[in-house]
N, C-alpha and C positions, 0 to 999 in steps of 0.2 A: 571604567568598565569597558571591554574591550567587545567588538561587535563586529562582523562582517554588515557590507549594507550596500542594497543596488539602488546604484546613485540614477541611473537612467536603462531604458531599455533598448541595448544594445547587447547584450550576452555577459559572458564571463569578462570582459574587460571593462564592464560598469561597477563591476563588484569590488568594494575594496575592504577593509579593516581598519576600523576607524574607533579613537575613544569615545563613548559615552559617561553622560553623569550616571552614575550609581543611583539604578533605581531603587523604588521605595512600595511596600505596599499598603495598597486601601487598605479601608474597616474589612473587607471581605474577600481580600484576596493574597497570596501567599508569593515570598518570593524563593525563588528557587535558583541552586548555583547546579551549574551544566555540569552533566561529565561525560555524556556521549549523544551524537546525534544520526539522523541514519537518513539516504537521499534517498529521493525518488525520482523516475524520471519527469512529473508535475513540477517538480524544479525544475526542471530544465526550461520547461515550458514558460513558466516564471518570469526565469532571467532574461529569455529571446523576445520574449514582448507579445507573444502570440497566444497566452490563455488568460489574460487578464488587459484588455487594449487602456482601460480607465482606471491603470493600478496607481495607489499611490503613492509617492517616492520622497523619500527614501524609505527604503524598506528593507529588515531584515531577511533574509530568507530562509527557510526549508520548515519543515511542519512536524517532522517528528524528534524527538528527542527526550533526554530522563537525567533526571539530577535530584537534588536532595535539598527539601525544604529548612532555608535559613531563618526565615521569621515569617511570620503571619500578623495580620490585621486581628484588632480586638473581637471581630465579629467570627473571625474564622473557628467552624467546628469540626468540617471534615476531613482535615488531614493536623501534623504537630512538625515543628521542626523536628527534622532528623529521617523524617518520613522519604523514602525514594516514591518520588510520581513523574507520571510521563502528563502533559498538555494531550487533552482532545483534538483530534482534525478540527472539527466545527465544535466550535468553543460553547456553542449555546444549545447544540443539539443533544437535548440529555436523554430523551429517550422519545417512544413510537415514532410517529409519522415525520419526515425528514420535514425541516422548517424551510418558508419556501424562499429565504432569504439566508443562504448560511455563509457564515462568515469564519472564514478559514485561517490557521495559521498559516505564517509566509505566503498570503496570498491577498484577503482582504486588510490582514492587521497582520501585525510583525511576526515573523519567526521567531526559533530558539537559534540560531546561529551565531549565538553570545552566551559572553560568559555567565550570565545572569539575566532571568527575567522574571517578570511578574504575569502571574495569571488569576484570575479569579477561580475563587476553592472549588467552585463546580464545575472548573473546567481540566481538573487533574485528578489523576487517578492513580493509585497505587501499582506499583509493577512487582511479578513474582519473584518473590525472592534469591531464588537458585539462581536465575539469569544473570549476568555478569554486565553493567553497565549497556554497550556496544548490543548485546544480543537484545537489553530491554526496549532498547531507542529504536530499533526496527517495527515496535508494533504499533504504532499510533494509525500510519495512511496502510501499508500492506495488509498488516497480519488483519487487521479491521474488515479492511475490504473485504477478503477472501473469506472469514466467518459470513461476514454480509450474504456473501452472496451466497454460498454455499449452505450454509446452517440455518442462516435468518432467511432470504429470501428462495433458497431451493430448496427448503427443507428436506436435505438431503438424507436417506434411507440406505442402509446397513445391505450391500447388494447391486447400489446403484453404480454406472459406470458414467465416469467423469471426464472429459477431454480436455484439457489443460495445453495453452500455447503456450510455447518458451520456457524460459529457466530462469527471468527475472524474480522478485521478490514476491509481488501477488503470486507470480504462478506456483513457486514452492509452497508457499504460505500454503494454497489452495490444497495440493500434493497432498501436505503431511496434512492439514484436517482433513481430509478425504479418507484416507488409512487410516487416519485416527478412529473416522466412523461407520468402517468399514466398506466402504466403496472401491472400485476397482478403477484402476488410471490409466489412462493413456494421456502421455506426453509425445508435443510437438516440438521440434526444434532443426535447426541447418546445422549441428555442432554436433560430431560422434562423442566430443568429449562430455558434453551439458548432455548429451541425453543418456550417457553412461552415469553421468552424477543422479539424475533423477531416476534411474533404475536402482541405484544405492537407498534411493532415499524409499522407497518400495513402488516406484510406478511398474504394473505391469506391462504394458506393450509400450512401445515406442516408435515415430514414427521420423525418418528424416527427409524434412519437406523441401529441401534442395533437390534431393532423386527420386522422391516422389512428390511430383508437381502436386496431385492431383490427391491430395491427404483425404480427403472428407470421402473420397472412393475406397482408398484403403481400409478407413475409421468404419465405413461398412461391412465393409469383410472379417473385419475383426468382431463385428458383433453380431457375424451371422446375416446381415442385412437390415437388423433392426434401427440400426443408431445408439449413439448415447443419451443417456435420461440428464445430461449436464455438461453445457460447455463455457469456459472460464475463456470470454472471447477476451486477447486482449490486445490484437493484433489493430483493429475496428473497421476503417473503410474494405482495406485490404483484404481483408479476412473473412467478414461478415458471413459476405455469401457463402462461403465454403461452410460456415459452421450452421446454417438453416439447413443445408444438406446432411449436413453429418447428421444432427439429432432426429431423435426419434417424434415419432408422432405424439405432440401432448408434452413434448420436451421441454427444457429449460434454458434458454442461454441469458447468460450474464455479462453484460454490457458494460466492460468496465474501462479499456484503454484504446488509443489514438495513435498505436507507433505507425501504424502504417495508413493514417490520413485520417479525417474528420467529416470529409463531404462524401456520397455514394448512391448509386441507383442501383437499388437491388429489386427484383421482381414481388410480387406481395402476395402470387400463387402460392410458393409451397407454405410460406407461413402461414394462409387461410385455408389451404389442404390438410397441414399437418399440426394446425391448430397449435402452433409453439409461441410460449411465453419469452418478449424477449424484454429482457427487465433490465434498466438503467442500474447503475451501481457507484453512489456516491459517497466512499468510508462507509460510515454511520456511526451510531448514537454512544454517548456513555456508558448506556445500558447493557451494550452489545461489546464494548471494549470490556465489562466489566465480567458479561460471562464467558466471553473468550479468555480473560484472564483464568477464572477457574478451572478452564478446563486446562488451558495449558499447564497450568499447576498439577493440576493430575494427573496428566498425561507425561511429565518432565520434558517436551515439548522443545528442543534446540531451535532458533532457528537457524539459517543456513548465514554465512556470511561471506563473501569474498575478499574481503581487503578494509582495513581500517587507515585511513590515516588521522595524523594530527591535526590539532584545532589550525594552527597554523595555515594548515598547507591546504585550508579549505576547496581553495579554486583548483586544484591540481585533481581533488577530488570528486569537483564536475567534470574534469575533461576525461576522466577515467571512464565516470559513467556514460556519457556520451560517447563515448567507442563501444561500448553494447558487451564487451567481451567478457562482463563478470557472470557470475551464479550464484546467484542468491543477494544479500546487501549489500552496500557500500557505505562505512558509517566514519565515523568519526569520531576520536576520543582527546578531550578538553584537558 
């Protein structure tokens, strides 16, 4: 069976393709053959040695992906061969209060970045049918997060206005469930091209934060002076400040990514002036992959993709992602 695998943490040149034995599954767990997988930039982080320092190695990599159960263990009841499921982020967090030890694909325990793997039956989940391999394999860590944070933890309201950084994956994710629930968008980005895609995608206003330095002053003007009732931080060191300014008194921001650094001194007035919740966002639950599933179902719900390549050519399609230049996912078809 054939596997990518990071032999040491030194980047994309640790990563190779390497055969393994054909797995096999427990009384209780099911094995599943790949057929598409989809990056994030938490890979990246992965592979450079710099989000996990006490990882274990060798290790498969990446977290999200969807393939079709080949056999099951005698115990297994919640899914059958034949069945398309996608693997959990955190494999044992099946629903409420995030466990305070989570163990992640491609990060604690192996990825799907092979032709086959094994996961235990509670930790796989059905994917909507319409979706086309490639489109399914994107919702495990993105399309998750952005329900999380959006839906499950900002319980977002039909009216409310959303501020959304960038054009990666979370942030469209966020986009279209926002529209979906009627909320109003403002997207950020440096790209005329990315923020002309997410005005396709329905974001109202947009903002290009290359000519305007100074976004979180515009994002006021835009709302009158009020602020936004939600922002989809995913900038983090970098950005942070700008986004306790943008939002509104009583507001919401969602603490979800690191591109622009992990360490920051930001002031702790306006967030005890303006009384704002600023909430960690880590995936989440079975539960939460499971009603996000329904709704995309209802919804017919695309997601967005930029560029697919082959199993093959896995490492070509880290270096893609690491140039930042896509919109929407980067996946991969087995």
């Amino acid at each position: 069976m054939q596997a990518f695998e990071l032999r040491n943490k030194t980047g994309l040149g640790a990563v190779s393709l390497v055969e393994r034995k054909d797995p096999q599954p427990g009384p209780e767990q099911v094995l599943i053959q790949m057929r598409a997988a989809a990056l994030n930039p938490r890979d990246l982080l992965v592979l450079n040695g710099s989000l996990y320092p006490t990882l274990r190695l060798p290790l498969v990599p990446l977290s999200d992906g969807v393939g079709h159960v080949m056999a099951v263990g005698e115990k297994v009841t919640r899914v059958k061969p034949g069945d398309r499921v996608a693997g959990i982020f955190v494999q044992h967090w099946l629903s409420g209060e995030a466990p305070e030890h989570a163990l992640s694909l491609g990060g604690e325990m192996d990825g799907v970045l092979a032709r086959q793997v094994v996961l235990p039956q509670d930790g796989v989940v059905p994917v909507p049918t319409y979706l086309t391999d490639e489109e399914a394999a994107t919702l495990p860590c993105a399309a998750v997060t952005a329900w999380n944070a959006l839906m499950v933890q900002g319980n977002l309201k039909p009216g409310a206005t959303v501020l959304i950084q960038g054009t990666g994956g979370v942030s469209l994710f966020a986009l279209q469930f926002a529209r979906m629930a009627g909320a109003r968008v403002i997207v950020i980005s440096s790209s005329d091209e990315k923020l002309e895609r997410a005005r396709q995608l329905g974001a109202e206003q947009t903002i290009h934060y290359k000519r305007t330095p100074d976004w979180e002053l515009e994002t006021l003007k835009l709302t009158d002076g009020r602020g936004v009732d939600h922002v989809v931080e995913v900038g983090g060191a970098g950005t942070l400040s700008r986004s306790i300014n943008a939002v509104r008194a009583g507001g919401h921001i969602s603490l979800i990514g690191i591109l622009s650094g992990i360490n920051t001194e930001i002031s702790l007035r306006p967030i005890l002036r303006k009384q704002i919740r600023i909430q960690g966002i880590y995936v989440g639950s079975r539960s939460m992959f499971e009603a996000m599933n329904r709704a995309i179902e209802l919804h017919k719900l695309k997601p967005v993709i930029d560029r697919v390549f082959p199993f093959e050519e896995a490492l070509d399609s880290f270096g893609y992602l690491e140039k930042a230049n896509h919109v929407g996912k980067v996946c991969l078809r087995f």
